[in-house]
N, C-alpha and C positions, 0 to 999 in steps of 0.2 A: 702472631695471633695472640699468644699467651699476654704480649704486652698492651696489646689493645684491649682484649678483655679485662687486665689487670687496672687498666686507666680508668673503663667505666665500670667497672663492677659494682664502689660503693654508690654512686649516683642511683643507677638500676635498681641495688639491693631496698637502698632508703626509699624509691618511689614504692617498690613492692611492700617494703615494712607500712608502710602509710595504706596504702588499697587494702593488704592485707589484713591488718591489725594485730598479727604477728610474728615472731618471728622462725617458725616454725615454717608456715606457710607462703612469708616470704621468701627463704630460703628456698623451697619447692620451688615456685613460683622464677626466682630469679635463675637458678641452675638450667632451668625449661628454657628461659629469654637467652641464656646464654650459647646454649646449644643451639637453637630459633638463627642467632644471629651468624654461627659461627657456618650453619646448613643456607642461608639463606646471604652472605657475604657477597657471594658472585652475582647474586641477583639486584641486588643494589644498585640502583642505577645513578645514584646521586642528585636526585629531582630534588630532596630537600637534606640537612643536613646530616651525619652521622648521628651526631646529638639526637636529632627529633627523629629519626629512625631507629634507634637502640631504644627511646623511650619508645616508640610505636611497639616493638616489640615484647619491652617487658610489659608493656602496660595490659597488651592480650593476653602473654601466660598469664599476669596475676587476674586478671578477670576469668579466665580458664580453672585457675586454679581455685576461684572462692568457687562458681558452682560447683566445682567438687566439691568444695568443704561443707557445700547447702546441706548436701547427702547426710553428713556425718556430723556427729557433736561437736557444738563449738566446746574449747577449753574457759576454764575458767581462772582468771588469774585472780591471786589475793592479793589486793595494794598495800595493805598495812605490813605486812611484812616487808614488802619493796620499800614502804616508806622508813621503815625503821632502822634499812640498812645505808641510808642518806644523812647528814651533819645535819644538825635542827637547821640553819642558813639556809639549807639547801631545801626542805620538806615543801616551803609553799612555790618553789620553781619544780619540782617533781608533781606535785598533787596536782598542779597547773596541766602538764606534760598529759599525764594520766587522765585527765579529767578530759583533755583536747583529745587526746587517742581512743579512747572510750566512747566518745561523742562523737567521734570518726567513722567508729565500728560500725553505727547505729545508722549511721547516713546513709539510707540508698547509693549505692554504686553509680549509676547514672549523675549523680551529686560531688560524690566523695571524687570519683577521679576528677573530674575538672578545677575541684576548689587544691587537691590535691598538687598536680601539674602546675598550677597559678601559684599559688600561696606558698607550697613549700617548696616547690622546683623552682619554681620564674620565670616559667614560658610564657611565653605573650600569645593572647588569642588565637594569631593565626597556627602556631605550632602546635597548639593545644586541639585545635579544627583536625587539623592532620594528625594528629597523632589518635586521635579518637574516632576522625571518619565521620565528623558530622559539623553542619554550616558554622562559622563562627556565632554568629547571634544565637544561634541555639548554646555555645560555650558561655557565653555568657550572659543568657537566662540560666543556666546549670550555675554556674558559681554564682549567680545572685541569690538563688534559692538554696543552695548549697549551706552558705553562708549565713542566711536567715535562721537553717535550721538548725547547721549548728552554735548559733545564738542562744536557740530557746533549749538544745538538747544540754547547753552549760549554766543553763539561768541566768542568761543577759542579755538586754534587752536595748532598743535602738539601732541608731547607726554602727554597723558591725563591718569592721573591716575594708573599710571603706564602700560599701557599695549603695548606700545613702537612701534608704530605707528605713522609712520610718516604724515603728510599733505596730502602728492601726492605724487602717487603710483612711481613715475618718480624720488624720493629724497628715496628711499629705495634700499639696496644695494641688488645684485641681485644672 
């Protein structure tokens, strides 16, 4: 068991660090999916993979775990310090990081996990359907919009990320 957990831990923790937006609340968040997984092993029936089953699971604590966080003050982190403890090389691949994770935060959840799962996991739709529990065309109207919006929440504008959407609705052929 210890070595199965130990294999996907970082996978789980990074999906929770990304829903989360921290790593406070990841942590919470992932330690819940891992106990989830370790109570709910036998139940398993292997209809889809362990993979998209361990994400099904973290994916609910860390959704579990932001309404809790609704409750209570979000923290506040100070970038300039984080950025001044980086090589100047390194500031506008951080500030980048920051700016994406921040714009992350801000993204409705309904948003954030699917562009989340796609983009930075590499689930393809249909795993992304199951592990979220909703049709695939609705995953991906979520990460169309997802994606739009964190366009405009980083000040860029266009075809974002591939999903070929224009500006305004007015410059889309019809």
């Amino acid at each position: 068991m210890e070595e199965l957990l130990g294999r996907h831990y970082d996978r789980l923790f990074a999906v929770c660090r990304r829903l989360a937006g921290n790593d406070a609340d990841a942590a919470d968040a992932c330690q819940e999916a891992l106990l989830a997984v370790v109570r709910g092993l036998e139940r398993f029936d292997g209809r889809s993979s362990f993979r998209t089953w361990s994400y099904r699971v973290a994916t609910n604590a860390c959704l579990d775990e932001l309404r809790r966080r609704n409750r209570r003050p979000l923290p506040v982190i100070d970038t300039p310090e984080i950025l001044q403890d980086h090589a100047s090389d390194d500031i506008g691949a951080v500030a980048d990081r920051l700016e994406l994770e921040k714009a992350l935060s801000l993204l409705p959840v309904e948003f954030r996990a699917p562009v989340v799962l796609r983009d930075m996991v590499g689930m393809d739709y249909a795993e992304i359907a199951e592990v979220l529990n909703i049709p695939p065309g609705t995953v991906r109207s979520r990460i169309a919009r997802g994606r739009r919006q964190l366009a405009v929440l980083v000040g860029r504008t266009g075809n974002v990320a591939g999903n070929g959407n224009q500006d305004d609705p007015e410059d889309r052929r019809s």
